[in-house]
N, C-alpha and C positions, 0 to 999 in steps of 0.2 A: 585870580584873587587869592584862592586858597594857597598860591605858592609865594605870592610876596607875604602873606602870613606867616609863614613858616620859614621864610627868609628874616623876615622881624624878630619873630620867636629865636632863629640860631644865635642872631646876631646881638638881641640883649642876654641869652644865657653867656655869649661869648665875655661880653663887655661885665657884667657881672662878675666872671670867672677873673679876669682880667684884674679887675677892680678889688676883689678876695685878696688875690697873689699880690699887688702893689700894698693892702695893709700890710702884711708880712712883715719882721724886721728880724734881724739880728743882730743879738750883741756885739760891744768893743771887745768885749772884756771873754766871752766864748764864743765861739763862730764855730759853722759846719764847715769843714773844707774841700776839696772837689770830690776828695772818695768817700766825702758820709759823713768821715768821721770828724769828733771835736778839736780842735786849736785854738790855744791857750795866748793870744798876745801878749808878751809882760811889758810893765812899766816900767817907768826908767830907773827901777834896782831890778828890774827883773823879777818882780812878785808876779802868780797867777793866781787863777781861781783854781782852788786842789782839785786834786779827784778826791770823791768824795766814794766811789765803789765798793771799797771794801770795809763794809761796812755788815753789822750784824753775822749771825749762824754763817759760822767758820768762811765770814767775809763773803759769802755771799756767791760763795763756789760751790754749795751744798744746799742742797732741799732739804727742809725740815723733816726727818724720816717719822714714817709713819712706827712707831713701835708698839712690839709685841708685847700683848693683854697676860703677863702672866697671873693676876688675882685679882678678883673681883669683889665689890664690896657690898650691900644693900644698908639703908639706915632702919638702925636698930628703935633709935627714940632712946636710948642710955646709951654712955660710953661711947657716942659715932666718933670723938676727938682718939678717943684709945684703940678703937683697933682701926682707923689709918693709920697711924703712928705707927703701930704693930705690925702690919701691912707694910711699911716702907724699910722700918727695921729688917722684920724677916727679908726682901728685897735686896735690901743691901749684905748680905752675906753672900747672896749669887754672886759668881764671877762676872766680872766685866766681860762681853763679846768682843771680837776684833774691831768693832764699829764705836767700840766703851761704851756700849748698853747693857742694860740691867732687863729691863724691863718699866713696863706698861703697870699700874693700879688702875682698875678701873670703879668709877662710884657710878652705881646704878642711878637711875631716875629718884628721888626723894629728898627729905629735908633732913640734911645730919648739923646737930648742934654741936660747935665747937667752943666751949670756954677757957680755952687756951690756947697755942698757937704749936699748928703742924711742922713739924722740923724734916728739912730734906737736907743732909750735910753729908753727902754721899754722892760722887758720879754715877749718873747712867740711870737714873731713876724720871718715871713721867709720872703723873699726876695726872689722868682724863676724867673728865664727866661724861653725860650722854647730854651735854646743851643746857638751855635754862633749867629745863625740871631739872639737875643735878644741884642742889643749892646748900651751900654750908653757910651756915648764920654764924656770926663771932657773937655768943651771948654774954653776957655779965659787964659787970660796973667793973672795965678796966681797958687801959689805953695800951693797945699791944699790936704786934701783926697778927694776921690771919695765918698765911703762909711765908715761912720765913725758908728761903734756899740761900747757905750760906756754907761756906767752907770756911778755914782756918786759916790765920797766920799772914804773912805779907810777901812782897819781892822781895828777894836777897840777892845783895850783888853779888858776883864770883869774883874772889878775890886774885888782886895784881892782873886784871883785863881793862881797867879804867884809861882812857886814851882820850888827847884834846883833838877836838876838831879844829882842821889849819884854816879851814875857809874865814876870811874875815866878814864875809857875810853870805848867811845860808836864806836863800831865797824861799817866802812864802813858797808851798808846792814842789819843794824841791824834793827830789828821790834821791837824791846820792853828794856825797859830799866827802872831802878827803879828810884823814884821820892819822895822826901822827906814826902809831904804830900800828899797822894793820895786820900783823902776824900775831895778834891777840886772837883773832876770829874767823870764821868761815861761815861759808854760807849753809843757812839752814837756823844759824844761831838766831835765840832770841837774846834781843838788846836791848839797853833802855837809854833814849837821849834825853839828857840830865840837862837842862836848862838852870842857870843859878841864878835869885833873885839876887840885885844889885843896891844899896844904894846909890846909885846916879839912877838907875832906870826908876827905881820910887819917886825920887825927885822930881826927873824929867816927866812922870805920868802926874805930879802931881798927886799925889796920894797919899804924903807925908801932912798936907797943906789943906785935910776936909775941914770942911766949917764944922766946929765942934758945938754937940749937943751930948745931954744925959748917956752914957754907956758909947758916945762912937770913939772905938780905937784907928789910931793911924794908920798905916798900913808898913810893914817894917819889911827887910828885906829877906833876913834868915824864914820866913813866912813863904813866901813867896818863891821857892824852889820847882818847878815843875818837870815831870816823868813822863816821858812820850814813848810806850811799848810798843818796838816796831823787829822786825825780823828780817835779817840780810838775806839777799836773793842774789847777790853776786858782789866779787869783790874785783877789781882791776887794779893793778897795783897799790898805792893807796885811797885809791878811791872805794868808797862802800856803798851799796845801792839797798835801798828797804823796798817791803813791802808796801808801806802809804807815808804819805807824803810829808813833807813841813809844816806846821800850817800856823806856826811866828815865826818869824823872821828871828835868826840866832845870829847876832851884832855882835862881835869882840871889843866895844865899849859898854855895852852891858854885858859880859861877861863870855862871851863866846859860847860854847855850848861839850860837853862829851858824852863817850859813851860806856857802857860797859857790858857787860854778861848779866842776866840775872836769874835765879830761877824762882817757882812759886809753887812748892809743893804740895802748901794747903789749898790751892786754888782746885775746885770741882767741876766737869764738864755735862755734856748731856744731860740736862735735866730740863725738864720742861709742863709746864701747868698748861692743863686745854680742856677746852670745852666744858666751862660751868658759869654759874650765877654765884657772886659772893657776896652777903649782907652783913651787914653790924647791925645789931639789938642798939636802940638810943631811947631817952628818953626824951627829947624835945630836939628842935632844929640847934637851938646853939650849947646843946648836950653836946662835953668832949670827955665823957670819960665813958668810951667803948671805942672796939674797933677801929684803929687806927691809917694802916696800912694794910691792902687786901693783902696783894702780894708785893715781900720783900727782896731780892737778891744782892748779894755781896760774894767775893771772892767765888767768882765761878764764871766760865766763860761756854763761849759757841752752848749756848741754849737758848729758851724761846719762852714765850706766855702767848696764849695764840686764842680768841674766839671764849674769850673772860670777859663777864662783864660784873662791876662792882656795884653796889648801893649804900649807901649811908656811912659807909666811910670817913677819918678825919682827916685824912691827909691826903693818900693815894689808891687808885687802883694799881698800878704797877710804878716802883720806887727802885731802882739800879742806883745801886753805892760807888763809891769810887774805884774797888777792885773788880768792879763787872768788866766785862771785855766781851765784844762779841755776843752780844744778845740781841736778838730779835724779839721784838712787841708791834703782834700785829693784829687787826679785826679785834681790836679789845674797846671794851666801850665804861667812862664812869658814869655815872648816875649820883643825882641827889645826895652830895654829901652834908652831913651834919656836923656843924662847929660854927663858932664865931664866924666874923667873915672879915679878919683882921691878918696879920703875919704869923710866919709860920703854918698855914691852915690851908686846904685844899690844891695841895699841889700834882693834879689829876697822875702827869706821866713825867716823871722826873727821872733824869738822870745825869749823876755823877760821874759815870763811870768813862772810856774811851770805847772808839770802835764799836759803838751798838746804834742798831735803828727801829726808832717806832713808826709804825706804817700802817695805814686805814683804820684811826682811832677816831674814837669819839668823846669826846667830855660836855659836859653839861653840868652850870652851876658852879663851876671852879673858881680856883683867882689863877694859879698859874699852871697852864692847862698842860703846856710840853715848853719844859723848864729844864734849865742847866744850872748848877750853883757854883763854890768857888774853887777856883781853879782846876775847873775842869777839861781834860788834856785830851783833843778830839784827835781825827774827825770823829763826829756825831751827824747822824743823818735823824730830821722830825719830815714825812714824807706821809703827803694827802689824807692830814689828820682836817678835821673839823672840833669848835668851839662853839655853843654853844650858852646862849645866859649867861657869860664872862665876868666877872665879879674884879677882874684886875688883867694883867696884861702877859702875856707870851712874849717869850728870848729869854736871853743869859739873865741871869738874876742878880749877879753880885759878884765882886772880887775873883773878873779876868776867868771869865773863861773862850778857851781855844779851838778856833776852827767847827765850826755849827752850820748845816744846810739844814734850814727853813724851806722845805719846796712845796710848794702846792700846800698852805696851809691857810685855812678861812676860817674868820673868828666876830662876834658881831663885839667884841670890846678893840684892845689894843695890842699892836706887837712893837714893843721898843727895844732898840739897843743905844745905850747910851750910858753917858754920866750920872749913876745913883745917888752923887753923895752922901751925905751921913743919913741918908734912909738907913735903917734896921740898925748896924752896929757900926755904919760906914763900909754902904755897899759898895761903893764907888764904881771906877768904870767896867762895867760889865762884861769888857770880851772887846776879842781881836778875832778878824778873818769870820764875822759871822755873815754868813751869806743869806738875802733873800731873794727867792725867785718863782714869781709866779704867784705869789700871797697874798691875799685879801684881808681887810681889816679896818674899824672905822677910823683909827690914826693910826698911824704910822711914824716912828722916830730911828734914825738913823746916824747916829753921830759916828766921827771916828777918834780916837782915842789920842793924844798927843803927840805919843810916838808908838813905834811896833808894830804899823801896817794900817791896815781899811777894814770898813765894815761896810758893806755891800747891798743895793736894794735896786733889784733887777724886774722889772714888770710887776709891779706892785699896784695896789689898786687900793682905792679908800685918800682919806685925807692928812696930807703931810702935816705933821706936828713939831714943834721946834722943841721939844721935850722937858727934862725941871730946868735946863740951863739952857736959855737962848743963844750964850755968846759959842757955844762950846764946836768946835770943827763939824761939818755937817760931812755926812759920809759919801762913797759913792752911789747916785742915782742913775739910772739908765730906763727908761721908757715907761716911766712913772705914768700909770693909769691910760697906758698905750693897750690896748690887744694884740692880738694875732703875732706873738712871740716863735718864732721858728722852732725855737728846741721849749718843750710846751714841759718838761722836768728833765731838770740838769740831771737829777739822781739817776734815774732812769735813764737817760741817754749815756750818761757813763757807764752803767753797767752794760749795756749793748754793747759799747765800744768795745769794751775789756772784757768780751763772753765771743765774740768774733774772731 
C-alpha cells in the first residue's frame, strides 16, 4: 500500500512538473536559442527587438563605486543650504582621481533646511546621507529644485566629419551600417546619427493634420530633427559598427539618416546623490509654490541617484533632461506629492535624456510615474518599477519618443502608447519601437504609429484598451494576459547575454 502511495505521489509531482513546463512560451519576436542565449527574428524589413543592455552607469559595465568620504557634515539648524554648497565647492578644487572622482560629502543623520537649491556643476562629486534620518527639507514659498546636477553647454559637431549614410534603409536594431566616407572616423570615436525631420514623414504620420483646439501647434518638420549618441566600436571598410543600436528605422524617403563627430565639453561625470529623504515645506495638497523637483540632472553622464526617497514634491523625485546620458536611478522611491492633479504635475521619474535606466522604483500618488517626453532619443530602459495610487498613465508622453523597455513594470492605473492628439499642445503620436514586456496594469493601449516601425506588447496582463482613437493601427501583441513567459525580463536577460 505504502508503495502504490508513493508511486501516485512521483507520478502527479511528475505530471505537475510536466503540466509547469507545457505553460512555458516563448516569444516570435525574442527566443532563447540552443546555447542560452537571445535571437532576434526580423520582419519582413528586417526590424528587431534592440538590445536594450547598455544602458545606465557607464552602460552597464561598471558598478556604481562606492566613494571615498572626504568631508563630513552635521545640521547646524542655520545656513545647512551654505555649508553643503561650501562643502561641494571646496570639493571641487580637488583634482579628479584616475577613476574622475573627487570625492564623497557626507550629511550626518538630522534635518538640514534648504531654501534654495544645491548646485553640483562639477565632475566626480557624491552627495551621501546616512538613509531616512538624513533629511533636507526645500523650505519657502518657491517653485525650484532641491538638488540641481548640471554641467554646461551642448554637443558640438566636429567640423568637415559629417557623412551620408548609403543604406536605403537602416533596420530597427541595427549595429552597423555603411557610410559614404569612412576615413572621417575611427574607432573609439564618439558620433552622433542625425536623423532629419521630413515633410513627407510629418504628413505620412499625420501630424500636420491634429484636430485643432486652443494653443495645439502642428507639428513641423525643422522640429523634428533627432541625435542618437553612439560610439564606433569597429570600422570595416565602409561599414561602421556602434555601440547600441537603431531603434527607428532611418528610410532615404524620409530623409535617410548621417553622421558625424561631436564633442561635449560642458557635459560632467561621476556624480551621484544616495542615501537620504528629500521633503518640500507645502502649504496644502494642491499648494505648487514649493519644492518642485527633488533631484534635477542635465548635461552629465555615467552617474547615479541611488536609495532617495522624495515627499511633497511638485513634479519629481528624480527628473534627467535631454543632455543626461547614462544615468542610473535606482531603489528610489516618490511619496505624496503636492500640486494640482492636472498637466504638467507629478511626473515621479522622467526622463529625456538617452542611454539611462530607472530600476526598483517606487511612486505613489503620481500621474506620470516613469515617463518620456518629446523627442526623446533612446534606448531608455524603466525596469521592475512599481505605481502606486496612479492619478494618470505610464509610456512616452508626447511628440515621438524613441526606442523605450517597459520591463517588469506594475501599476494599478494605466500604461499607454498611442495617438495623443491635440491633448496638451498636440501631443500626438507618442513613440516608436516602445516595448513592453512582462507589465501589469489595469488598461492597457498599444497602437502603432502610421509609419516608422512598431510598438510592442509582450506578456502583458490587465485589460486591453482601444485608446482616444479607436480607428488608430493597434500594435504588436504576443501573449496578452498568458503567464509562464520563458525569458521573465528582456533587460536582464540581455545584459547576461552581453556580460558572458
Amino acid at each position: 500500500m505504502k508503495t502504490k502511495c508513493f508511486l501516485l505521489i512521483c507520478i502527479l509531482f511528475y505530471l505537475v512538473g510536466v503540466g509547469a513546463q507545457a505553460q512555458q512560451w516563448q516569444s516570435h519576436l525574442v527566443q532563447l536559442g540552443k546555447g542560452g542565449n537571445l535571437i532576434y527574428p526580423p520582419d519582413a524589413k528586417g526590424d528587431i527587438i534592440p538590445d536594450f543592455s547598455r544602458v545606465g552607469y557607464h552602460q552597464g559595465d561598471k558598478e556604481i563605486p562606492n566613494v571615498k568620504v572626504v568631508k563630513e557634515l552635521s545640521p547646524k539648524g542655520v545656513n545647512d543650504q551654505q555649508q553643503i554648497q561650501e562643502a561641494i565647492n571646496e570639493l571641487a578644487k580637488i583634482p579628479l582621481n584616475k577613476n574622475g572622482v573627487r570625492g564623497a560629502v557626507l550629511l550626518k543623520k538630522g534635518i538640514y533646511e534648504i531654501p534654495g537649491t544645491i548646485n553640483i556643476s562639477v565632475s566626480g562629486i557624491v552627495l551621501r546621507g546616512e538613509g531616512l534620518e538624513t533629511k533636507l527639507i526645500a523650505t519657502g514659498a518657491e517653485q525650484r529644485k532641491l538638488i540641481n546636477v548640471n554641467g554646461n553647454g551642448k554637443q558640438k559637431e566636429v567640423a568637415q566629419t559629417r557623412t551620408k549614410i548609403l543604406d536605403t534603409y537602416v533596420a530597427v536594431g541595427a549595429k552597423s551600417f555603411k557610410v559614404a566616407n569612412p576615413a572621417n572616423f575611427k574607432v573609439g570615436d564618439n558620433i552622433m546619427i542625425f536623423r532629419p525631420g521630413t515633410t513627407k514623414w510629418i504628413q505620412d504620420l499625420k501630424m500636420d493634420q491634429i484636430e485643432a483646439r486652443e494653443n495645439t501647434t502642428q507639428w513641423k518638420a525643422e522640429d523634428f530633427d533627432l541625435y542618437f549618441e553612439r560610439k564606433i566600436i569597429a570600422i570595416k571598410g565602409n561599414q561602421v559598427f556602434i555601440d547600441n543600436p537603431v531603434v527607428m528605422a532611418m528610410e532615404t524617403q524620409y530623409g535617410g539618416g548621417e553622421i558625424y563627430k561631436y564633442t561635449f565639453e560642458g557635459r560632467i561625470s561621476e556624480v551621484g546623490i544616495e542615501n537620504m529623504l528629500l521633503e518640500s515645506a507645502y502649504q496644502g495638497d494642491t499648494d505648487e509654490n514649493h519644492g518642485w523637483d527633488a533631484i534635477w540632472m542635465n548635461r552629465v553622464e555615467n552617474a547615479w541617484v541611488s536609495n532617495v526617497t522624495s515627499k511633497y514634491f511638485g513634479y519629481s523625485c528624480v527628473n534627467l533632461g535631454t543632455y543626461s546620458k547614462q544615468i542610473t536611478v535606482k531603489n528610489c522611491t516618490s511619496l505624496a506629492p503636492k500640486s494640482k492633479i492636472e498637466g504638467g504635475r507629478r511626473y515621479s521619474f522622467n526622463n529625456d535624456g538617452q542611454l539611462n535606466l530607472v530600476r526598483d522604483c517606487l511612486a505613489d500618488e503620481g500621474r506620470h510615474d516613469y515617463v518620456t517626453g518629446a523627442k526623446v532619443t533612446g534606448p531608455n530602459v524603466f525596469y521592475n518599477c512599481k505605481s502606486t495610487n496612479a492619478k494618470a498613465d505610464i509610456g512616452p508622453h508626447h511628440r515621438w519618443a524613441t526606442g523605450t523597455l517597459y520591463d517588469n513594470i506594475i501599476t494599478d492605473g494605466d500604461i499607454n502608447i498611442q495617438d495623443r492628439g491635440n491633448w496638451g499642445t498636440g501631443h500626438g503620436w507618442a513613440g516608436v519601437t516602445q516595448v513592453l514586456w512582462n507589465c501589469t496594469a489595469e488598461r492597457i493601449t498599444v497602437q502603432n504609429p502610421y509609419v516608422s516601425g512598431n510598438n510592442y506588447a509582450i506578456s502583458v496582463f490587465g485589460t486591453k484598451h482601444k485608446g482616444r482613437f479607436k480607428d488608430r493601427p493597434d500594435g504588436i501583441w504576443e501573449g496578452f494576459n498568458k503567464k509562464g513567459i520563458m525569458i521573465p525580463s528582456l533587460y536582464i536577460k540581455q545584459l547576461e547575454d552581453r556580460r558572458k
